[in-house]
N, C-alpha and C positions, 0 to 999 in steps of 0.2 A: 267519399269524403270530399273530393272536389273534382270536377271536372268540365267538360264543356259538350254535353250532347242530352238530350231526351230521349228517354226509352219508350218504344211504345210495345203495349204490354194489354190484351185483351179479355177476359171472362165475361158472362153475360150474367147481369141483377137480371134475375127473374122477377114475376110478382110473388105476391103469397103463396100459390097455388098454381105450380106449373108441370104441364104433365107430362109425363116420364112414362117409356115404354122397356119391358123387361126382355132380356135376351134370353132365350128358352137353352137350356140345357147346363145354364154355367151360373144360374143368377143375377149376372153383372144385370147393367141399365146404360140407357145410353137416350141422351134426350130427345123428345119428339120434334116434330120438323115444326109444329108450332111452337113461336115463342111471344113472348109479350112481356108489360106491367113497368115496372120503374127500374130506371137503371142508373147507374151511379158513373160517373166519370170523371176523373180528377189527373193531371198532369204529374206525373211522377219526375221529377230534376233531381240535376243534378247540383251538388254542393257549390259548384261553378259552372259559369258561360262562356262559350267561346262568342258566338255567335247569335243576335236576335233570332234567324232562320232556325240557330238548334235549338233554340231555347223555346220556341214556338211553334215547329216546323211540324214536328212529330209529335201527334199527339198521343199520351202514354196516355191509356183509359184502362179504368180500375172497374170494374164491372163486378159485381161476385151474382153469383146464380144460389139462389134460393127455393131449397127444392122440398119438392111436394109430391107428395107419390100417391093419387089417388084415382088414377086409372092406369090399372097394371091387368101382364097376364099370369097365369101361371108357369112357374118352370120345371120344367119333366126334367126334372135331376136324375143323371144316371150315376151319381158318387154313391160307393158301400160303404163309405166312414159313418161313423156315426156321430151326429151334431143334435145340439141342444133343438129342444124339441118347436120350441117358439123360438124368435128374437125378443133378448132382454135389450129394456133400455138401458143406454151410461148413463150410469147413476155414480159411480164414484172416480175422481180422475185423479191422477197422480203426476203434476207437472214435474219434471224435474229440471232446475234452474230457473234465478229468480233475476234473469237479465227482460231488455225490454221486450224478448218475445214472452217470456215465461208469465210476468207480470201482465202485460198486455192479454194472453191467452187467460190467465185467469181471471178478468176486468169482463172479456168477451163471454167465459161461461157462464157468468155468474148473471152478468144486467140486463135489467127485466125490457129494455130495448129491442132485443131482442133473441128473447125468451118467450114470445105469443105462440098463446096458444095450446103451453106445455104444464102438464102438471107435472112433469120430474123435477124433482129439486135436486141440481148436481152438485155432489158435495164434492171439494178442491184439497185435496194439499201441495203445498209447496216446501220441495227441499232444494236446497244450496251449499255446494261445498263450502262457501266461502263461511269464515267466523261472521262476518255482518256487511252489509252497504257500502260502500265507501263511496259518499257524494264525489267525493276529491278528484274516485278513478276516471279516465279517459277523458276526449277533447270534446271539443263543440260539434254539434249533427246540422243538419238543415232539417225541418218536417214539409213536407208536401202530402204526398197521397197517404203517406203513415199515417197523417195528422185527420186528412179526412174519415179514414178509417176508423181511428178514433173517436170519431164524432158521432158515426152508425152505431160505436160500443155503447156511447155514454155522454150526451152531449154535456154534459155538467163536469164529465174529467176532459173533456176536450179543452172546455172553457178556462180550467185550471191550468193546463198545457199552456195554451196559448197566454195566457196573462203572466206567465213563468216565460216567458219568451220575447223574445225581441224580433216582431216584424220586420222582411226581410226587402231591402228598399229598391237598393242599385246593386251594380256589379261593374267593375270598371277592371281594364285589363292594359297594362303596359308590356312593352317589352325592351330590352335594350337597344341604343340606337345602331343601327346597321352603317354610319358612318359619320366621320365629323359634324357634328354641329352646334348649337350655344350649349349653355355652361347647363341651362335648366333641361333641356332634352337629356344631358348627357347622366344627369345627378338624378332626375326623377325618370327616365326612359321615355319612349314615345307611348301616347295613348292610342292604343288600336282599336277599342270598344267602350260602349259607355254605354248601360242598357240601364234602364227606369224599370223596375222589374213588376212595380206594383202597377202602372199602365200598360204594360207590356200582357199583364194576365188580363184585368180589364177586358184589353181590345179584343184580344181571344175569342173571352168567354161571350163576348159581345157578337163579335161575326157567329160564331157558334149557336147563339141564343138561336138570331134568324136564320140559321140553314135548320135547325131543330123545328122551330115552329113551321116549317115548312112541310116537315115530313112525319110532325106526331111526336119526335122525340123526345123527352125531358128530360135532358142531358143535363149531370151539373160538372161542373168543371172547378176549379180550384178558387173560384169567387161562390159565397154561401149566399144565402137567401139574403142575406141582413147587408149582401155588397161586400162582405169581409172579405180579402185575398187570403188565401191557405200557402201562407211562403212564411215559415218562422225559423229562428236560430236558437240553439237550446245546449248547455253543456250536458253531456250522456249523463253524469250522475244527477245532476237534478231533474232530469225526465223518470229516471230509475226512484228519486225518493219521492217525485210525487205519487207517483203509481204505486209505490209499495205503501206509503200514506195512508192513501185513498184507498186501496184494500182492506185494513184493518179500521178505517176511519166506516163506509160503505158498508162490509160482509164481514168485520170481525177476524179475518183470515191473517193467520201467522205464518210468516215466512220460517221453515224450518232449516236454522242454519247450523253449517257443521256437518252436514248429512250428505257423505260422501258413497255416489250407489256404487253398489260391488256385483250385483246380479240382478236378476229378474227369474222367475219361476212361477211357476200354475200350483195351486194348493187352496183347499185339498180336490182329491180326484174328482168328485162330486159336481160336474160338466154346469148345473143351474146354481150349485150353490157358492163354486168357488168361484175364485180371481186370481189376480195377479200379484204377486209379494215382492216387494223392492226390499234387497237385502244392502247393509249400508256398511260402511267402514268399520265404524266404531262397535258393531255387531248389532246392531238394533235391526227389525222387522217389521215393515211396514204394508197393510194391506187388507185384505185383499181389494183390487182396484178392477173396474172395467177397462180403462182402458191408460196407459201412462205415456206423455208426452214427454219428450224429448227437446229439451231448449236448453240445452245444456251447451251451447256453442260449437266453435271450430275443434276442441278436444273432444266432441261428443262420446259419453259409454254409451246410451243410448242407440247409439248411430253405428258403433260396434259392434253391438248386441243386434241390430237388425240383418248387418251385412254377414256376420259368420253366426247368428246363433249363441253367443255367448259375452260372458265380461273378464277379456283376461285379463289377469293382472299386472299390473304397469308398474313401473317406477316414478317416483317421484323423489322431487328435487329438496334440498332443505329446506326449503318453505312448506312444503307440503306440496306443492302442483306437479300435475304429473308432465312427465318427458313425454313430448310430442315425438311418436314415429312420422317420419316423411314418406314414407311408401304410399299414400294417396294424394301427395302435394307433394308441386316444382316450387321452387324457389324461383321467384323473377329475375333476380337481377334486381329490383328496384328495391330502394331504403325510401324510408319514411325517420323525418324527427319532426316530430311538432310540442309544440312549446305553450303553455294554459299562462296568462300575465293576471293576475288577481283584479278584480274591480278598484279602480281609482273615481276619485272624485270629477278628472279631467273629463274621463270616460263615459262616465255618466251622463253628463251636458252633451259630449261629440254622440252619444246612442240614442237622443231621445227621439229623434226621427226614426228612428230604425239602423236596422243594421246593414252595413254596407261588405259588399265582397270585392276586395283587391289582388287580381292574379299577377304574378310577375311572371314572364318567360325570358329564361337565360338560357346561354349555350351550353346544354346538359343538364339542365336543370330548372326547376317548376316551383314559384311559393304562394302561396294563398295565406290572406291575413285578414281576420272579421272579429267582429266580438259576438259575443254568446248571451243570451240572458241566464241570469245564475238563480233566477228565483223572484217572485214577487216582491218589490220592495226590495230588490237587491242589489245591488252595482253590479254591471258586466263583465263578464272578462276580456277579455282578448286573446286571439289565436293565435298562430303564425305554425305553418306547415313547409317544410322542405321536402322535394321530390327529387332525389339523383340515384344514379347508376352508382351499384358498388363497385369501386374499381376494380374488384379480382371478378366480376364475369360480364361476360357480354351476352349481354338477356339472360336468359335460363342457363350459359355455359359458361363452365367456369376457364379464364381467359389459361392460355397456356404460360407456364411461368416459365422465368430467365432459366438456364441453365444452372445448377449446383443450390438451388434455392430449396431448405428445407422447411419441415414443419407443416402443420393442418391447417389448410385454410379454412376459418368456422366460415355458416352461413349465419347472418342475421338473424335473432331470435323475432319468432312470430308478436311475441306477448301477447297473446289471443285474449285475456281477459281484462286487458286494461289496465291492472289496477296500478297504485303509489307504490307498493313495493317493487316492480318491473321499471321503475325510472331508473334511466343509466347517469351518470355520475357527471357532477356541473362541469367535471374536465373537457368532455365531448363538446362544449359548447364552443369552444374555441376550434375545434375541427370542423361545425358547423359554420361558423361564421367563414374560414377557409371558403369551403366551399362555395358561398354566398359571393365572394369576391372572386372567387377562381369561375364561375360562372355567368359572371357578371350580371347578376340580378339588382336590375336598379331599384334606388331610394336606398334610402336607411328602416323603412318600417318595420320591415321583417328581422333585420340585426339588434334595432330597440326592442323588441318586443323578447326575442331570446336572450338577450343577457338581463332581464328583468324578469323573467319566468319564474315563479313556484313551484311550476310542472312541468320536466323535461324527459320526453321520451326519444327513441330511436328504435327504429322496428324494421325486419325485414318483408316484405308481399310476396305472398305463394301464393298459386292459382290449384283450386281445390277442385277435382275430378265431380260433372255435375253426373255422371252415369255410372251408376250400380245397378246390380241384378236384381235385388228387393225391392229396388227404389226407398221409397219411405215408410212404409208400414211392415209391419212382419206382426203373424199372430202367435200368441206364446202358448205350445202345446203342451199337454199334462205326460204324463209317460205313458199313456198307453198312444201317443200319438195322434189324438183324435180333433175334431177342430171344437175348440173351445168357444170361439167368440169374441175373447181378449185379447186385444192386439196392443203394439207400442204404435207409436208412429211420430215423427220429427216437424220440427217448425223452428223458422231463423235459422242464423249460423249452421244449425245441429246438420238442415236439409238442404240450403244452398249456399254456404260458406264465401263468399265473393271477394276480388280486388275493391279497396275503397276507394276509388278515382271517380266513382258517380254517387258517393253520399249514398247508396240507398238501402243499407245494410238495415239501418234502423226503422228506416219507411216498408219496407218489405216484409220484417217481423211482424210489424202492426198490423199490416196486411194479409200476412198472415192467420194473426190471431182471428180478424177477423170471418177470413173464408171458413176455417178449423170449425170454426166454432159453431158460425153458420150451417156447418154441414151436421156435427152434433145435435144440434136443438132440432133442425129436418127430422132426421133418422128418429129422434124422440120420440118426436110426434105423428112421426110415421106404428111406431111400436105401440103406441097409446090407440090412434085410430083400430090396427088391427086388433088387439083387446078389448076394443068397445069403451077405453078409458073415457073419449070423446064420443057424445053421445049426438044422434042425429043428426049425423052421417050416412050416407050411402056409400061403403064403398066396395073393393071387390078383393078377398085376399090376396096377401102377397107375400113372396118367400123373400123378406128382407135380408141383408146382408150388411153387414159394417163394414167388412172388408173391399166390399164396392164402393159406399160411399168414402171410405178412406182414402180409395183409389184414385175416386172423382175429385178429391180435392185434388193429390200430388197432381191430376191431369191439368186443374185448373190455373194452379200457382209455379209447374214444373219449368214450364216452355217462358214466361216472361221474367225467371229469374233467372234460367240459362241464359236467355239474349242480353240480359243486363251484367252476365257475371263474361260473357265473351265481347261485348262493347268494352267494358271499365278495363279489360288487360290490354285491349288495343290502345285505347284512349292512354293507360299509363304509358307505354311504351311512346306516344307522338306528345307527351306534355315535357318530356325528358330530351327530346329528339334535338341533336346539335346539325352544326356544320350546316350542310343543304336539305337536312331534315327539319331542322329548326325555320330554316327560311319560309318552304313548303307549306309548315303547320302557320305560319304568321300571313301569309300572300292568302291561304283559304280564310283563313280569320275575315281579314281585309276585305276579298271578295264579295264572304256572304252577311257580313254587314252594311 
């Protein structure tokens, strides 16, 4: 959600038709040492900058491989299980959760973008715990590589995206003054940074151009054909109603809300003819599905269900949302309040250039203040985000208390899903502003903007374990044990859960959506060629597998969303940094601009 560094993050766009050599004895594949055809590259940022050098330094490249499998070997299987006799295509998929990954994933399965090639027609449903959408839930995102990603979905919901958004201009960074001086240094802080964001990608993508035309490359980078920079600001629910919109406006598709999973199960035993049954709260039975995706967030069942094999049952709180166990998440130490200001008329004239990002750094403490586009023809909002140390621990530890001092110290509720009912109570706002002064975060913008607020949260940052034994797929067996072919497998929050200190939570889903999907529509058409669905072809049988390409994704999306989810807890930890910590983080600031 904000911070001051680029991640850089690599997979390889293959072309249409790139080929792929089979590993004899196990199935898997593993790509050939040729590669080629177009590749995709887009800068992945962060919701804030420290730095020109980090804002441009590191290039994050979004690549996705596009795979083709039509020169293969055979594999001398030596397994005695017994498996479906061919590979069937997914044909039916079962999202569950209708956040930006869910949505997003079912925008990727569906659009005929790409879908070449294939004559399956995949049929989608979506469930959601929640009763309906709430535009209202959560703060403002930044889009970058999400947003490119987007554009490979569907250049027509990009284009909606984007005009629901407010272009992302500058980035300006104060801090408080380090020692006497006038009235105006002291009231609005020293400016340490000042970046032009929209020539800043320009120059980029410019040097970049010419080192590409040098060596063949055709690279694109976060400037589009048409000269557009891919840097927009967007509040999470209206990225969330355009996409579920355009779903039902596009492909008819109803989000099914209310539909709370409780299990997963193979039925009936019949290996070709069955699937997979999502069994729901309210006792309903949904299926049978090829294959059911998991985007159900940081609380994932889904994600449960892959790591032990089952859905136990949970507790839930009056509201209905269930009680987060901590056993796979630390608690940081670090609190989050950020504050949504409803679109004013002022606001509107101050955003018609674009949106600007204002970071404060104080001693202990970290604010970022932007507005949001709230929709086409809509006023903006305005944000405003605090960053401090809870005072009962130091980082992950909780601080050792006085002597004779009783009672539980809670930890900060995660509120993982956002929404209006997890706002805490307008009394906090005056602990906030505390804070604000007790940190000396200069100006007044960030104090206006919270005691004006509509929308007030406070949240505590857990850093969520990126290594399990299943990783992200598991396939669901019937009771005799056998391997069916039906797998679950995760995307977004559900598969890498992260600190939001690099914005990329939202971007990452999309990106997601897009490889997931990507790998899908491949495998399809890989199942179609070997049927002869695709006709005049030459190719050479192959003992397809899903569970490799499923593999192949987790391998592709696994490693740049751990580097992003162990940058963003460091990066929280130095945006909070006091004393000669604070200094340190401001002298590099200074440095490398």
């Amino acid at each position: 959600m904000f911070g001051a560094d680029d991640i850089e993050k690599e997979a390889k766009l293959e072309g249409d038709e790139a080929n792929l050599l089979y590993k004899g004895g196990h199935g898997g594949y593993s790509p050939a040492a040729k590669t080629g055809g177009k590749r995709l590259q887009t800068i992945t940022s962060s919701n804030g900058f420290s730095t020109p050098k980090q804002f441009l330094g590191l290039r994050a490249v979004f690549r996705i491989e596009k795979i083709s499998i039509l020169q293969t070997a055979l594999s001398a299987s030596g397994s005695s299980t017994l498996v479906a006799e061919s590979p069937q295509p997914v044909q039916k998929v079962a999202i569950i959760g209708a956040g930006i990954a869910g949505l997003g994933l079912a925008h990727a399965l569906l659009a005929p973008e790409i879908t070449t090639n294939t004559k399956t027609n995949i049929k989608v449903d979506i469930f959601d715990s929640r009763l309906e959408l709430d535009e209202n839930a959560g703060s403002g995102i930044q889009l970058t590589g999400g947003l490119v990603a987007l554009n490979e979905i569907s250049p027509s919901l990009y284009r909606k995206v984007a005009d629901a958004s407010l272009p992302l201009e500058h980035v300006v960074s104060r801090c408080r003054p380090w020692f006497g001086t006038n009235r105006n240094d002291a009231e609005h802080g020293w400016k340490v940074l000042e970046l032009d964001i929209q020539k800043a990608i320009r120059d980029d993508a410019a040097v970049r151009s010419q080192s590409e035309t040098k060596d063949g490359n055709n690279e694109h980078t976060l400037v589009t054909d048409e000269r557009e920079v891919v840097a927009y600001t967007i509040l999470r629910g209206t990225l969330q109603r355009i996409l579920h919109e355009e779903l039902l406006r596009e492909y008819g598709i109803q989000v099914q809300f209310g539909r709370r999973l409780r299990g997963l199960s193979f039925s009936p035993e019949d290996i070709t003819q069955g699937g997979i049954m999502c069994q729901f709260k309210d006792g309903t039975v949904s299926g049978p599905y090829d294959l059911v995706i998991g985007c159900d967030g940081i609380q994932s069942v889904v994600k449960q269900y892959i790591d032990t094999g089952e859905i136990k049952s949970v507790d839930e709180g009056k509201d209905g949302r269930y009680s987060k166990s901590r056993s796979s998440a630390i608690y940081s130490g670090i609190r989050i309040t950020f504050a949504i200001q409803a679109g004013e008329a002022e606001e509107a004239s101050m955003s018609a250039s674009g949106a600007r990002f204002t970071q404060f750094f104080g001693n202990g403490a970290y604010a970022l203040t932007s507005s949001y586009g709230a929709g086409r023809e809509k006023l903006p909002a305005r944000g405003a985000f605090l960053i401090y140390s809870d005072p009962n621990y130091c980082g992950p530890f909780e601080r050792k208390r006085d002597f004779g001092a009783t009672g539980f110290v809670a930890k900060a509720s995660e509120n993982v899903d956002w929404t209006q009912d997890n706002r805490v109570p307008r009394e906090h706002i005056s602990d906030c502003l505390a804070i604000l002064q007790s940190a000396s975060i200069p100006g007044s913008t960030v104090a206006k903007i919270v005691q004006s607020s509509s929308r007030f949260f406070d949240l505590g940052v857990y850093f969520h374990n990126p290594f399990s034994w299943n990783g992200w797929s598991r396939e669901i067996p019937n009771n005799l044990q056998t391997h069916t072919g039906k797998f679950a497998v995760l995307a977004g929050d559900a598969a890498h859960a992260m600190p939001p200190f690099l914005g990329q939570g939202a971007n990452q889903a999309l990106q997601d959506a897009f490889v997931l999907a990507s790998q899908i529509h491949r495998y399809n058409n890989e199942v179609q060629l070997r049927a002869g669905m695709i006709q005049n072809i030459d190719i050479t049988p192959a003992d397809l597998n899903l569970k490799d390409v499923l593999k192949e994704y987790e391998h592709m999306r696994w490693l740049p969303t751990t580097l992003i989810t162990a940058k963003a807890a460091f990066l929280g930890y130095l945006e909070i940094g006091s004393g000669w910590a604070g200094y340190f983080r401001l002298v590099a600031m200074c440095h490398d601009s």
